[in-house]
N, C-alpha and C positions, 0 to 999 in steps of 0.2 A: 856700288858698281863693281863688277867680278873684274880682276886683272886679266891678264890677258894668258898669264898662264892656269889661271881658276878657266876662264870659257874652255880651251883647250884639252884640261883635266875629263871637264863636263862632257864636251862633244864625246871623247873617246867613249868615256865611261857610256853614251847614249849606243855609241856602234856598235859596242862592246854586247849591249842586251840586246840590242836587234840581232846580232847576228847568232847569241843564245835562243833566243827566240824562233832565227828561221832553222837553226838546227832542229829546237825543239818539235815544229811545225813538220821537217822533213822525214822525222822519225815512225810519223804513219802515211806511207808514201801511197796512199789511194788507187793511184794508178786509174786510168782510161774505162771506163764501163761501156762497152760495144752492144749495140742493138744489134745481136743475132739475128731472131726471126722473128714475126708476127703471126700470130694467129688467124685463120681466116675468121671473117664476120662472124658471128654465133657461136663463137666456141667460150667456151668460159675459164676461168684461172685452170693454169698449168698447175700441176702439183707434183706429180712423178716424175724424173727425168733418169732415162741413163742413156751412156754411150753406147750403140750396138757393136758386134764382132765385127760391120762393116763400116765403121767409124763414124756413121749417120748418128743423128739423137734421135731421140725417141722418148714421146712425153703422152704423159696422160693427163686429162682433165678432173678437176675435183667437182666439175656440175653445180657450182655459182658464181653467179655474174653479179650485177650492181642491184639488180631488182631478187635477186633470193635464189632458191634452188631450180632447180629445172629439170625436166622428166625425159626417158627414151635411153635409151643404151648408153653407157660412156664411150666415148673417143680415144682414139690414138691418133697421133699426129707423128710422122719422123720428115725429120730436117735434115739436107744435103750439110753433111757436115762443114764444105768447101764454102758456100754462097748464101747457106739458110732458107735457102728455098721449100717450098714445102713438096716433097717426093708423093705422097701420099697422105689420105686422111681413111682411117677404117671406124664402124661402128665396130664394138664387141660383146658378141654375141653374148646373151643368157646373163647380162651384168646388170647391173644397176648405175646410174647418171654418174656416182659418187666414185672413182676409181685416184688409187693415190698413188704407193710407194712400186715403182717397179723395177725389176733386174734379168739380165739375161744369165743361166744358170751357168757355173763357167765352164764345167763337163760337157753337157749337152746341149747348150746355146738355146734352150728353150725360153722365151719369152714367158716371166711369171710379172702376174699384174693381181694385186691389191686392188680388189671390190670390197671396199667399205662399205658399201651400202648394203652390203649383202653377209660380210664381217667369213668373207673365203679368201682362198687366192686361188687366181685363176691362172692353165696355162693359153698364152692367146697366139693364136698365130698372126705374125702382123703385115702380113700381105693382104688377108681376107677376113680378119676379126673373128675368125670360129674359135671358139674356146672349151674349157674344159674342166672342170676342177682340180686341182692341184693339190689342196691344204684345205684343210676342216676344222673347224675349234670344237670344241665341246658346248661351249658357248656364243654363238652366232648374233643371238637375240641382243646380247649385251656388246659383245667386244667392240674393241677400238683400234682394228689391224691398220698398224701405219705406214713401215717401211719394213725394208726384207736383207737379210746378206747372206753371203755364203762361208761359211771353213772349207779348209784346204781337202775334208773326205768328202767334199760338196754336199753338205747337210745345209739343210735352209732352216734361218733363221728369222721369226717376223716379232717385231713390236707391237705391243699392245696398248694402246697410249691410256683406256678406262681403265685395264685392270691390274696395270703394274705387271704385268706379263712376259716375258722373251718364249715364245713358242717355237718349238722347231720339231722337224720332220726330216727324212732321209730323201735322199737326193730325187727319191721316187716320187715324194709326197705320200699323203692320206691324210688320215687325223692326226694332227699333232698332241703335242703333250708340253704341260711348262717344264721351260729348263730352266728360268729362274722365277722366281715368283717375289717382290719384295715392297715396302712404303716408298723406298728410295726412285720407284721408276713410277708413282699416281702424284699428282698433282692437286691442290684447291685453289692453284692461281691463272694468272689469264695470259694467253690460251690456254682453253681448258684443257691441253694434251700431255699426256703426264711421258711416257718413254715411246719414242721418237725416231732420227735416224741413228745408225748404229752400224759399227762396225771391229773388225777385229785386227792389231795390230798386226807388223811382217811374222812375231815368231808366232801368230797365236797364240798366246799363253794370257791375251786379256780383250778382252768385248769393253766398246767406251759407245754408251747410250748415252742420246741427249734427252733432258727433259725438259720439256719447253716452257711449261709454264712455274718451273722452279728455276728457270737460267741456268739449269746448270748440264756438266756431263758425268754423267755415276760410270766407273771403272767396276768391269766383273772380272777378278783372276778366273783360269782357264789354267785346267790340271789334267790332260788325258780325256778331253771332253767336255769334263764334267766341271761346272760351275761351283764359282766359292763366291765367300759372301761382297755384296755388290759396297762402293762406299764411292761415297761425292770424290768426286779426282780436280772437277774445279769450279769455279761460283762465277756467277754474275757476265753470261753472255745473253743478252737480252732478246726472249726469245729463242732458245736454241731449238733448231730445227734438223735438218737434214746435215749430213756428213760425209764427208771422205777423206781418207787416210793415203797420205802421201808414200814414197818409199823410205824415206826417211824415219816417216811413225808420228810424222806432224798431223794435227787434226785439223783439216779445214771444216766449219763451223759453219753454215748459216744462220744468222741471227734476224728471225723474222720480226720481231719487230724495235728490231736497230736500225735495219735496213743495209747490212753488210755482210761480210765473209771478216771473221775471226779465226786466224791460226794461231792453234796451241802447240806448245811443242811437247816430247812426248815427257818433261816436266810440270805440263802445267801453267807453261809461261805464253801470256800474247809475246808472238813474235812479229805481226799483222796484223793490221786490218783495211780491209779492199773496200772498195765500190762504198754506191751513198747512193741518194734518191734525189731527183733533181729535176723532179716535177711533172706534171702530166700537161702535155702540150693540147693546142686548141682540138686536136681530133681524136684526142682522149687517149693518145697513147701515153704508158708510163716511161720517164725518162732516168736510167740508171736501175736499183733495185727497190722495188715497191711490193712487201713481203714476202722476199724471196722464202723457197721451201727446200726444192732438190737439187745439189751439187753434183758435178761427177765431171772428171779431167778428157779430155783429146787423148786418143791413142797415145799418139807421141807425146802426152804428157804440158803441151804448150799453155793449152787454155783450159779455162773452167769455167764448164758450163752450168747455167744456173735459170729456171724455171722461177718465173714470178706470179705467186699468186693471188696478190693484189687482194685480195679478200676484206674487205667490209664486213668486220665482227658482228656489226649489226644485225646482219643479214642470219646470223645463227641465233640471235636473240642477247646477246654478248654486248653490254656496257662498250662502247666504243672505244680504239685505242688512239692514239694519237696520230695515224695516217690512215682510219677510215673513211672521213670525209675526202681524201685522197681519192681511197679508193674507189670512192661510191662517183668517180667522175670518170674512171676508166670505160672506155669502149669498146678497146683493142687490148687484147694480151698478150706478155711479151714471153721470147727467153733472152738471157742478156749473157756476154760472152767476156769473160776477165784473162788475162794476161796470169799465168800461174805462176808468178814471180813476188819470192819474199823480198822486200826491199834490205837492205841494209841497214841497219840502226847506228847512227854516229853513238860516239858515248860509252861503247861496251856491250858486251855479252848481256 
């Protein structure tokens, strides 16, 4: 039998790990995942998202739902940025069902939208869907156009997720040309999407693409334009997808199939990780993040907003992952809305 200063000893010593414990726990402070907007009936996973110059979103569809692909123009959809309401739905013109990465150009506020299906990018107007071509590959039949950004002389840059690609073109468009070409941005893991979203630090002097189905994000230096050689900058974000670059030079991360937002800092270090998936309720809506894709922050910088594409690998022909039964119960699509708040990490830098 323990004396009475042995129990005493014990309890402390039991407080003592609980309370290591709930620090530990506190240090990825998750924070609230708000159901922004819903999709109308028939639309299918969000893929492309950005903020417009009128602070509304604005999302495009990748043209699969739970039953497979689907046929007829691709959608845009933009959301009252205020209430998530939905302002408008346009078809657009001359495209294909399969429409991904989009951005408004920061020059000229044009609306460029990524037709994968068709392996261009198009400029759309998003009042009335008429579009235009913008960007051309040399290779149409093959590519893998995935996501887009701009440098500060507003030259566009797009990812190529087949061919290991960074393509870019002048703020005019036409046919583009690679500006990097490397092993480091193809992929032979799952998702099959090798270089992904992408964007470029405050000084420009470095392009950080994600590769998704290697988890990781590959660092390009940036010299007067011109590209130096690409090299892994960090490992093991599962599913890296879509990106945005804070002012700071932090990388917020989508991890599609983590099912969170990971920020890097511009060392290399998790400093974050947000949001989680928590399930799809009885009318098939997904609750939290269920394979999020495209990030991109609120004007004023508060929230991050984030497109769920719910996608069911199956449905590509794709060995399943471990929330496609998930998703194959979706009925409704979401975007979900985060708090852009790093937590604090007790314990140190």
């Amino acid at each position: 039998m323990k004396n009475r200063s042995g129990t005493i000893a014990s309890i402390c010593i039991a407080l003592l790990f609980a309370v290591l414990n709930l620090a530990s726990a506190q240090a990825w402070d998750r924070g609230n995942v708000d159901l922004f907007a819903v999709l109308p009936p028939g639309s299918t996973g969000p893929e492309g998202l950005a903020v417009g110059p009128d602070g509304n979103v604005y999302v495009t569809t990748f043209g699969f739902n739970a039953a497979g692909a689907v046929t007829g123009p691709g959608q845009l959809y933009v959301f009252d940025n205020n209430n998530g309401k939905l302002i408008r739905q346009v078809s657009v013109a001359n495209s294909s069902p399969h429409l991904i990465g989009i951005g408004f150009h920061p020059m000229t506020r044009a609306l460029l939208v990524i037709d994968f299906g068709n392996g261009q990018v198009l400029t759309v107007d998003p009042k009335t869907g008429l579009s235009s071509v913008f960007m051309r590959v040399p290779n149409p039949a093959t590519a893998g156009l995935n996501a887009l950004t701009f440098d500060s002389a507003g030259r566009v840059y797009v990812s190529d997720s087949f061919n290991g690609v960074i393509w870019t073109t002048g703020a005019g468009g036409g046919l583009a040309t690679a500006w990097v070409t490397d092993p480091l941005l193809t992929t032979t893991g799952v998702p099959p999407f090798g270089a992904n979203g992408l964007g470029f630090n405050k000084a420009g002097n470095a392009m950080f693409v994600a590769n998704t189905g290697n988890d990781t994000i590959v660092k390009i230096p940036v010299t007067g334009g011109s590209a130096g050689a690409p090299a892994v900058f960090v490992n093991s974000i599962n599913g890296a997808d879509g990106l945005v670059i804070d002012s700071s030079d932090n990388l917020w991360v989508v991890a599609n199939q983590g099912d969170e937002i990971v920020v890097v800092d511009p060392t290399g270090k998790a400093i974050a990780k947000l949001g989680d998936f928590n399930g799809v309720d009885r009318k098939g809506v997904p609750q939290g993040l269920l394979f999020p894709a495209s990030p991109d922050f609120s004007k004023d910088g508060n929230f991050l907003y984030v497109s769920n594409l719910a996608l069911d690998l199956r449905v590509l022909g794709i060995v399943e992952s471990v929330d496609s039964q998930w998703a194959a119960q979706v009925q409704s699509y979401t975007i979900s809305r985060i708090r852009a708040r790093i937590p604090s990490i007790d314990g140190g830098q």
